[in-house]
C-alpha positions in Angstrom: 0.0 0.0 0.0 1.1 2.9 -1.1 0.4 6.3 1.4 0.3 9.9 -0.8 0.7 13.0 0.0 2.4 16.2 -0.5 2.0 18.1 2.8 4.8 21.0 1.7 2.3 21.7 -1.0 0.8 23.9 1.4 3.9 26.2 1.8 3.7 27.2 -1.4 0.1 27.1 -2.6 -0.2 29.7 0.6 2.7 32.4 0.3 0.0 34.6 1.0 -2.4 33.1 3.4 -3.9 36.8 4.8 -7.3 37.9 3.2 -6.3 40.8 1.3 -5.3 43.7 3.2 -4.9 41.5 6.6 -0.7 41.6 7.9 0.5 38.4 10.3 0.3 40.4 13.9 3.8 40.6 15.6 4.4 38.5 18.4 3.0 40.5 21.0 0.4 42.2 18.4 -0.1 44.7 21.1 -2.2 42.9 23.8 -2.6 43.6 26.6 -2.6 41.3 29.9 -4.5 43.6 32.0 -7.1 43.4 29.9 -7.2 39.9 29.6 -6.6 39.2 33.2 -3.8 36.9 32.8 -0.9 36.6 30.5 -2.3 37.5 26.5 0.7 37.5 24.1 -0.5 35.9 20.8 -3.6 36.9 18.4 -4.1 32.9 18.2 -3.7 31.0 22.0 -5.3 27.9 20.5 -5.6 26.0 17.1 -6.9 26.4 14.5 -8.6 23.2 13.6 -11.5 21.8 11.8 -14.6 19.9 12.6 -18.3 19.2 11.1 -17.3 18.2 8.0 -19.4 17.1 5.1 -19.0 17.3 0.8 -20.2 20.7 1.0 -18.9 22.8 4.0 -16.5 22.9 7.6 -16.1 24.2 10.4 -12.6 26.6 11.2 -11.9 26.9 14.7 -9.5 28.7 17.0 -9.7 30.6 20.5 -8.1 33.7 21.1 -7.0 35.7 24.7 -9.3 38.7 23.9 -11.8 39.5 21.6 -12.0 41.9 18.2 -9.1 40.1 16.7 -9.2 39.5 12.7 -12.1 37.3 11.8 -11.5 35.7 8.8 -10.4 32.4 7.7 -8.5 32.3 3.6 -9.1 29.1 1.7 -8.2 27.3 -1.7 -8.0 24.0 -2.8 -4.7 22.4 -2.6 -4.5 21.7 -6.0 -5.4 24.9 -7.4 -8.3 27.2 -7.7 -9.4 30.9 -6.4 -8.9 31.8 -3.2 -11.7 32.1 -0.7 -12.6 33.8 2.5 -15.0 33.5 5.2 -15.9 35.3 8.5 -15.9 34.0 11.8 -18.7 34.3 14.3 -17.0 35.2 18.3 -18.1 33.5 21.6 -17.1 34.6 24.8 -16.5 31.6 27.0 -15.8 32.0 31.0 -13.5 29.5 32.4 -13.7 29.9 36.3 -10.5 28.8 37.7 -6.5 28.7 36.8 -5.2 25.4 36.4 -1.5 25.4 37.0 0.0 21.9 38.5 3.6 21.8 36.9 2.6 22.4 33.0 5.3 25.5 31.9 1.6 26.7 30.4 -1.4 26.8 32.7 -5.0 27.3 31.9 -6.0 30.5 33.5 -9.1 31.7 34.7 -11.1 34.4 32.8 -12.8 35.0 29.2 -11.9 33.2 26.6 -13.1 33.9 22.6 -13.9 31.4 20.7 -14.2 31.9 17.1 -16.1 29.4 14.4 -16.0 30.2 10.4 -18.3 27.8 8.9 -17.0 27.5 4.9 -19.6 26.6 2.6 -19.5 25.9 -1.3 -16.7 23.8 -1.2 -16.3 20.9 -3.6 -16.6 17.4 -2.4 -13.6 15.0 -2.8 -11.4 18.2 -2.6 -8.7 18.6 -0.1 -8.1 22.5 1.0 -5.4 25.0 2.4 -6.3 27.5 4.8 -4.8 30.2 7.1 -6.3 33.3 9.4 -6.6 36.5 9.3 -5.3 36.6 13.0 -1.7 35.1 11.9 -0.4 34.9 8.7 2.6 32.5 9.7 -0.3 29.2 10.1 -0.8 26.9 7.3 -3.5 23.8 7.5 -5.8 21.8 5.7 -8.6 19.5 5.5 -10.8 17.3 3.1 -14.2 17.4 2.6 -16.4 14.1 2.4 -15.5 11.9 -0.4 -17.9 10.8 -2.8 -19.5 7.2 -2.6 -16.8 4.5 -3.3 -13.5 7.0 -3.7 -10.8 6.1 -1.5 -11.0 7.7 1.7 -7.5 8.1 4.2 -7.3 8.4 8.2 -5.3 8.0 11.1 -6.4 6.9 14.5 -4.8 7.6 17.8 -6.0 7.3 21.1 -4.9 8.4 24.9 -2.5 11.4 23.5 -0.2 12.7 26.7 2.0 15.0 24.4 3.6 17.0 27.1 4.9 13.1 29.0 7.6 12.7 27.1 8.2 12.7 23.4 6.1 9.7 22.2 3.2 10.9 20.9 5.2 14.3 19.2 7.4 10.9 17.4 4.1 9.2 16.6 3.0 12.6 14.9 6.0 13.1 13.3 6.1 9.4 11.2 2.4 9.5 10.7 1.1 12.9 9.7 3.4 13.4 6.6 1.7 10.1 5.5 -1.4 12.3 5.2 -5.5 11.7 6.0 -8.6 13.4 5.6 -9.2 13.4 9.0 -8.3 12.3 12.4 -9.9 9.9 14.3 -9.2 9.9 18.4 -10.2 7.4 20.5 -10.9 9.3 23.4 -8.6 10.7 26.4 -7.4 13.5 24.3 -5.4 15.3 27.4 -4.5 14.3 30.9 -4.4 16.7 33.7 -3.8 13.8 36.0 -0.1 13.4 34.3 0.7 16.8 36.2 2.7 18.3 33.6 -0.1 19.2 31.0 -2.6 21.6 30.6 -4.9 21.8 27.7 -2.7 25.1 26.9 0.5 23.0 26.8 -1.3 20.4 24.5 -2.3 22.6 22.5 1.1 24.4 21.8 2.4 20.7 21.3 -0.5 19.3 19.0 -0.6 21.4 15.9 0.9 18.9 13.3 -2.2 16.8 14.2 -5.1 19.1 14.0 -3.2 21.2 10.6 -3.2 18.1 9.2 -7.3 16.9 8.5 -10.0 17.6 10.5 -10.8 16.3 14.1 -13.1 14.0 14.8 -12.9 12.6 18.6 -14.5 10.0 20.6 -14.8 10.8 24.8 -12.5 9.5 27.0 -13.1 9.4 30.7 -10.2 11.7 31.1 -12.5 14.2 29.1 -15.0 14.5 31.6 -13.6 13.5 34.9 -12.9 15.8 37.7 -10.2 17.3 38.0 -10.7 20.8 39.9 -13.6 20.0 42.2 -16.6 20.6 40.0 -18.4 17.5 38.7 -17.9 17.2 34.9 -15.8 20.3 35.4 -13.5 19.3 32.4 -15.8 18.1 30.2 -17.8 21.4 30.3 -14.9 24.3 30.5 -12.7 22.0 28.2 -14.1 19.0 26.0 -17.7 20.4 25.1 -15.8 24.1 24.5 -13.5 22.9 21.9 -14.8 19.5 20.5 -18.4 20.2 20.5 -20.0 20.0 16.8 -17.6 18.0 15.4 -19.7 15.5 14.0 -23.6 15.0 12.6 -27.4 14.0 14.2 -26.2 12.9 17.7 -25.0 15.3 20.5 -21.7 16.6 21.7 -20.8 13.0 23.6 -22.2 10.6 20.2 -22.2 11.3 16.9 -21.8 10.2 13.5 -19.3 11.3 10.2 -19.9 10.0 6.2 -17.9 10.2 3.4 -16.7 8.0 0.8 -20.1 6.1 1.4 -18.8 4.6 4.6 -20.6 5.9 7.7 -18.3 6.7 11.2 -20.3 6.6 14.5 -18.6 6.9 17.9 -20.1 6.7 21.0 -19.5 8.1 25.2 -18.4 5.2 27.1 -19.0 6.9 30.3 -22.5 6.6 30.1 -24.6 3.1 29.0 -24.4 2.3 25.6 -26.7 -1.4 26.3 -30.0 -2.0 25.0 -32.7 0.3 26.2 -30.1 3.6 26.6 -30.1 6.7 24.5 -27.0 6.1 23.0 -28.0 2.5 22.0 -31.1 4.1 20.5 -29.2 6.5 18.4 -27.1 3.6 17.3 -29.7 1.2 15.9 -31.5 4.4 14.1 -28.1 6.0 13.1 -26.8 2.4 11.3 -30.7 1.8 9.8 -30.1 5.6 8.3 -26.7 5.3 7.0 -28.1 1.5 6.0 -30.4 3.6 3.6 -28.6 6.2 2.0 -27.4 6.4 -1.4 -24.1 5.1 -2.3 -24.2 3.3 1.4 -20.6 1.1 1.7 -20.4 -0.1 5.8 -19.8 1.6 9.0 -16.7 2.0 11.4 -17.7 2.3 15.0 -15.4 3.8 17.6 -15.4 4.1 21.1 -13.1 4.8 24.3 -13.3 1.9 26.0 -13.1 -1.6 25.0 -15.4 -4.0 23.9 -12.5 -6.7 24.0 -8.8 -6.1 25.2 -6.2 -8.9 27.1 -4.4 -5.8 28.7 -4.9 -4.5 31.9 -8.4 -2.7 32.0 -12.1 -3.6 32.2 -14.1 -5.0 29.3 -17.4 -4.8 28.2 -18.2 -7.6 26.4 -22.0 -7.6 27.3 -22.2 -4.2 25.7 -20.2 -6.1 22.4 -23.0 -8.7 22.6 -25.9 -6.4 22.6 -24.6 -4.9 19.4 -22.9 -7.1 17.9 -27.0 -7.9 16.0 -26.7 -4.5 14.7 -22.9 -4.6 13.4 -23.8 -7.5 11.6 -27.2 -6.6 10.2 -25.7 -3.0 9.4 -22.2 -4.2 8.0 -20.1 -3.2 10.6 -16.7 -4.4 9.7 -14.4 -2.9 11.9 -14.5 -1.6 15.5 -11.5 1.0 16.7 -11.2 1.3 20.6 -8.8 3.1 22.9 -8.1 3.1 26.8 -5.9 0.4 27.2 -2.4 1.8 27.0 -1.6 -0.4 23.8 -1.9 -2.3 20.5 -4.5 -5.5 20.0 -6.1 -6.6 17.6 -8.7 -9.0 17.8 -10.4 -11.3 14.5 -13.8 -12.6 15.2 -16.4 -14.0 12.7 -17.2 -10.6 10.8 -15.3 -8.5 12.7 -11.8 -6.9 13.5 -11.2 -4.8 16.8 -8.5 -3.0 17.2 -7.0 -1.4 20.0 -5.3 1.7 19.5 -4.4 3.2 22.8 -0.7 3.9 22.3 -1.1 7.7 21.9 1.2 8.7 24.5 0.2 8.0 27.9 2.5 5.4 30.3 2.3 2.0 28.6 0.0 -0.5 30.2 0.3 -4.2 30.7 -1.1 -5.5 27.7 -0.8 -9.4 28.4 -2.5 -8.9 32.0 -6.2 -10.4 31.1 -4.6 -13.2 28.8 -7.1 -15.8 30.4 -10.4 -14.1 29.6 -12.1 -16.4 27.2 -11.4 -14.5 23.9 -7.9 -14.1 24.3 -7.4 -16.7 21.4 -9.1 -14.2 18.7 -6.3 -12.3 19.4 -4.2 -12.2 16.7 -1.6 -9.3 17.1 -0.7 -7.3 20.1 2.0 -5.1 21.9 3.1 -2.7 24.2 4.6 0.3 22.4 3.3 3.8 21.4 1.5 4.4 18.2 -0.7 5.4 16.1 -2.8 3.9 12.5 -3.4 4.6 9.2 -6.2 3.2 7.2 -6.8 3.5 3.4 -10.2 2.5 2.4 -10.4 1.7 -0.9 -13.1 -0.3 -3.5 -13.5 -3.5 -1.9 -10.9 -3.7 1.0 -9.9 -1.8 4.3 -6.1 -1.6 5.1 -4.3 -0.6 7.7 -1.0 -0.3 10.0 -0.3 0.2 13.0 3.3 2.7 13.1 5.0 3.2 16.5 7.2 6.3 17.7 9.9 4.9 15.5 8.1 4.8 12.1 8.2 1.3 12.6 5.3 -0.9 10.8 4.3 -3.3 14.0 1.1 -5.1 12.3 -0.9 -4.5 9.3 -4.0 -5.9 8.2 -6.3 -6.2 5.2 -10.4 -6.2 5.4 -12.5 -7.0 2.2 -15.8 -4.8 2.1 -18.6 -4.2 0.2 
């Protein structure tokens, strides 16, 4: 399998990525902490990145220290065309306490200014290049949906702890050059609990992920655990306030992404997901939906926490059972799950699992749970940082799994309708 893309293209499709008239603002760009009420040095403090992707249209999203900065987001296609521009709409957003532990960046209390340019008109099956207003020096892309049976590219990480060492900045840096249409993310996207990161720090550490395709992420329970004394405290101030929208017809916690006629749903494994919940609701009508449309292909579900892993966290292989009617009625083919600090994958009748919770966090034990009674489907497995990239094309999923090293550990084929 052969992996293409040209990711300098960007450079120099966007020598000029300002609307015209708009200049890249100086380091300081003449902000002003007191105004802020903490420490307000860049026009951009976080992103951009892109979410709510369909054939048509995106979302552009970034945060900023104060508000009135410039608005706009510039866009062409990567391969040539006219060059775009759209205005962003501005949200104030009140986070209500500092967050320091030992992160050289902490979050810090006050107003925060969120800003979301939704692009319409694009082309579908078109990759773009984009860049703000706000900074000049920032160069990105994404793809919008493919049509029905083109060959569609993404990588999936889960459990990303950039700021613990250097693993998941080496995953990033063997994988993303590789090129995707988006990125897939399994859930525990930061970890305040590794006291050394803030979601401030990730974000300074994380751009060659979310420049490189948009962002499409599942919840972890380190998304909306407690971390400052408020229940769901993260998940509100944090999760919800950058993630929320990425996807279509669920909620913030579940939702579901098409293109290339193959439908992506990922659920909240913090809350039930059995027959009789919401969620499982959602499921069953999402898959009969997708099951219906036009150029239908399969599905890919993805979740946080395990249906099936031999490593050295819970299971939920009742949940598995309940579903597993609907993955096979639906054509489910493929299942991508996080949590356990690791690689697995598992080949039942129908269906592949694999774990992909090598994003960065401390390594688990992944031969701890070797004796539960599906450890033979196991087919592949390790305990090494990581990350995946899958090429869909006519007929046939592949995929492999690429440590810190840019080292293939497993690969896989799956045929498809």
């Amino acid at each position: 399998m052969k992996w293409l893309f040209a990711p300098l293209a960007l450079l120099s499709l966007w020598a000029c990525s300002t609307s015209p008239g708009a200049t890249a603002a100086p380091a300081d760009a003449g902000l002003d902490d007191a105004d802020a009420g903490f420490p307000c040095d860049a026009t951009v403090s976080k992103g951009p990145w892109v979410l709510h992707v369909d054939g048509t249209s995106a979302i552009v999203r970034w945060e900023t220290c104060r508000a009135g900065t410039p608005l706009g987001v510039s866009y062409a296609p990567e391969a040539g065309g006219a060059r775009l521009h759209a205005t962003a709409v501005e949200s104030a957003f009140v986070v209500d306490r500092t967050l320091k532990n030992f992160s050289p960046i902490p979050d810090y209390a006050g107003t925060w200014y969120m800003h979301d340019a939704k692009l319409t008109g694009l082309a579908p099956s078109t990759c773009y290049a984009y860049g703000l207003d706000a900074d000049g020096t920032i160069r990105a892309r994404f793809c919008t949906a493919r049509n029905p049976g083109d060959t569609v590219r993404f990588l999936a990480i889960g459990d990303t702890n950039p700021a613990l060492g250097f693993s998941t900045r080496d995953i990033l840096k063997h994988t993303v050059p590789l090129g995707f249409d988006f990125a897939m993310h399994g859930g525990d996207i930061e970890y305040y609990d590794s006291a050394i990161e803030t979601y401030s720090y990730w974000f300074e550490l994380m751009p060659p992920l979310l420049r490189g395709g948009a962002f499409l992420p599942a919840i972890g329970n380190h998304d909306s655990d407690d971390q400052t004394g408020e229940p769901n405290d993260k998940y509100e101030q944090y999760t919800e306030r950058f993630w929320g929208d990425a996807g279509f017809d669920g909620a913030n916690e579940y939702y579901a992404y098409q293109t290339g006629g193959v439908w992506f749903l990922t659920v909240d494994t913090e809350e039930p997901i059995t027959q009789g919940s919401v969620q499982y609701q959602w499921v069953q009508t999402e898959l009969a939906k997708a099951a219906a449309s036009p150029g239908y292909r399969f599905s890919i579900f993805y979740l946080h926490r395990p249906f099936l892993t031999c490593g050295d966290t819970g299971d939920d292989t009742a949940a598995l059972a309940q579903l597993q009617p609907l993955f096979t009625q639906y054509k489910v083919p493929l299942v991508i799950q996080a949590h356990m600090h690791g690689y697995e994958r598992f080949e039942t009748p129908g269906l592949t699992l694999v774990t992909t919770g090598g994003g960065g966090g401390n390594i688990n034990d992944v031969n701890a749970n070797t004796s539960r009674s599906y450890c033979h489907q196991r087919v592949a497995s390790g305990p090494f940082y990581h990350a995946m990239m899958f090429e869909i094309t006519p007929g046939q999923i592949s995929a492999k799994a690429i440590d810190d090293q840019g080292n293939v550990r497993d690969q896989f084929q799956h045929a498809v309708p």
